[in-house]
C-alpha positions, 0 to 999 in steps of 0.5 A: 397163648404163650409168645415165645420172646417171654422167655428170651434167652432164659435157661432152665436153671435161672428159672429154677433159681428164680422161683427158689428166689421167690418161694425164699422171699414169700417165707421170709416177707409175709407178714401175717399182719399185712392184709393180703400180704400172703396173696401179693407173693403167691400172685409172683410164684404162680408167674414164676411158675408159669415161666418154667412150664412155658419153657417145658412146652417151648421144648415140646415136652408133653405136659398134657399127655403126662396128665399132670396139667390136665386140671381145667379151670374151674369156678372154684379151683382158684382157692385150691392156689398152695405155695410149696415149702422153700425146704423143699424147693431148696432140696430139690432144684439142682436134682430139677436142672440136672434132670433136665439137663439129662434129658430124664423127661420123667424125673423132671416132671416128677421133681417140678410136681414135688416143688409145686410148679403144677399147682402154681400153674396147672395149665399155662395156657390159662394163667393169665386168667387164673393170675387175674381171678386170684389178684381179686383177692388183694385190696387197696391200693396195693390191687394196682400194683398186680393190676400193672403185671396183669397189664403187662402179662396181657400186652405180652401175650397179645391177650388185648381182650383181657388187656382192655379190661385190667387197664379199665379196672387200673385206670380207676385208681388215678395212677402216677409213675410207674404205673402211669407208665405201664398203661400209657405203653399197655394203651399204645399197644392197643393203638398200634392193633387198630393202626392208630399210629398218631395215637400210639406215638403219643402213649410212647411219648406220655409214658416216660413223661410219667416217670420224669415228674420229680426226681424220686418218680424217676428212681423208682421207674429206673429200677424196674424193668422197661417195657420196649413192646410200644417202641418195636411196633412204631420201629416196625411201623416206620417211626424211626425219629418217634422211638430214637427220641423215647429211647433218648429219654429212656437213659434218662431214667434208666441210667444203669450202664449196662442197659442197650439204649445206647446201642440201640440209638446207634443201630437206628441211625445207622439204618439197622433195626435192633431186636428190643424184645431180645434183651438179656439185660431186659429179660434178668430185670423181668424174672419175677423174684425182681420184680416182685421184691421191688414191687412189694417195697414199692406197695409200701409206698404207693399206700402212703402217697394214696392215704396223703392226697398230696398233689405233686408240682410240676418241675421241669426237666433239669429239675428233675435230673438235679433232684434225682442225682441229689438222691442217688449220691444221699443213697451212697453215702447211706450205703457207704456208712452203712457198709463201713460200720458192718466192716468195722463191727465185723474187724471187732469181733475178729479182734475180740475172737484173736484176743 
């Protein structure tokens, strides 16, 4: 069931660019070397590609009379998954968006099959079905990153069923950080459907203390989108003071200046009742290619820290902002060096080409 808040404010051409964004990233990153390095990035082009034809129908167009999302989903049909070729994604977006644009309804739908968005996503209505049978094909510890977006996808279209089932399946992977988050806010949703509001408050108030461990946990949690769902049913439900103290710690963690906490405490206490799940700042965070660059430098990482076993001290809270400002100002001084010898080798060879 597609929910119509997915795609927020979201155009056409910036879903067209995201998924020409992925399919790019897939064909440069795979590496054949990395076990099931091919699968990881198909996973995001088949989301990717979800979001265009969830756009298509949010428009009224008529996939299913069209037959080309006539395919039902089989037993065997997850294997017949093909990642288009970027040359030809790259040749064909702006004909797509102008096609669209035009109202050419025929031409669209001709281009989106040419770029391999229906083979991606043969029926939106069962994606999230298929997207879970084909991240079985990832193992290891890098399978709970995919876990996570299957996590939040579920809680997105209010598919707690199968919901229920990833966070099962996530939980046994002994999660920390960023993905301790995810499901303390996946199990809140769940508390709020039964009306179990003691409960949900809790989740809300465990999920940012799973990104405020150390001061490394609380960068890497600040550079992937929030999930604000658990926050808009407690507001909703009356919990005014429970989510205004979230949102406090929120920038804490998320501290880029152009995201709406800050906003967003103001309107509740000035008695308003902000829209979180309408966030264009939030919703640019969320594309796929975002998300699945981030995710796969991330997997990386988790790979490491789950070989090594190493258990983590707990460090209060200025501890852990002092650590992650340390790290921020490493990492500017890193990119500052780095830009200023780019800058430099690049003065050289103007040099040498004038001479």
């Amino acid at each position: 069931m597609f929910r119509p808040e997915l795609l927020c404010d979201l155009k056409l051409e910036t879903l067209v660019m995201d998924y020409q964004i992925v399919i790019k990233d897939s064909e440069e990153r795979c590496n054949q070397s990395v076990p099931s390095s091919r699968e990881f990035f198909t996973f995001y082009a088949m989301k990717s590609a979800y979001l265009l034809v969830s756009l298509l129908e949010a428009e009224d167009f008529n996939l299913h009379e069209s037959g080309l999302l006539s395919r039902n989903l089989g037993d065997g049909y997850v294997d017949e998954v093909q990642m288009p070729r970027l040359s030809d994604v790259v040749k064909l977006s702006s004909s797509t968006i102008e096609a669209f644009e035009s109202g050419d309804q025929v031409s669209l739908l001709r281009l989106l099959q040419e770029i391999g968005v229906f083979d991606l996503c043969p029926r939106a209505d069962e994606q999230l079905e298929r997207m879970g049978r084909f991240s079985k094909r990832v193992g290891g510890i890098a399978r709970l990153a995919l876990l996570v977006e299957l996590v939040r996808f579920a809680s997105e279209l209010l598919e707690h069923d199968a919901l229920r089932g990833f966070l099962q399946e996530a939980w046994e992977w002994m999660p920390s950080g960023w993905e301790l988050y995810n499901l303390y806010i996946a199990e809140g949703i769940l508390l709020l459907d039964s009306e179990d509001w003691r409960g949900a408050v809790s989740c809300l108030e465990k999920s940012t203390d799973a990104c405020l461990t150390d001061g490394s946990t609380s960068l890497s949690c600040g550079l992937r989108a929030p999930n604000f769902r658990l926050a808009d049913g407690l507001l909703k439900a009356g919990y005014r003071a429970s989510v205004l103290k979230h949102l406090a710690e929120c920038q804490d963690i998320w501290r880029l200046r152009w995201m709406p906490m800050r906003d967003w405490i103001r309107a509740i206490e000035s008695g308003e009742t902000p829209d979180f799940l309408n966030s264009s700042v939030v919703a640019g965070m969320n594309l796929p290619s975002c998300r699945m660059f981030l995710q796969w430098m991330h997997t990386q990482t988790l790979v490491a820290d789950y070989a090594a076993q190493a258990p983590r001290m707990a460090k209060s809270r200025q501890e852990v902002m002092d650590e992650r400002k340390m790290l921020t100002e490493d990492g500017r001084r890193f990119l500052s060096k780095r830009i200023k010898e780019s800058l430099a080798r690049e003065s050289e060879r103007i040099d040498q080409e004038e001479s």
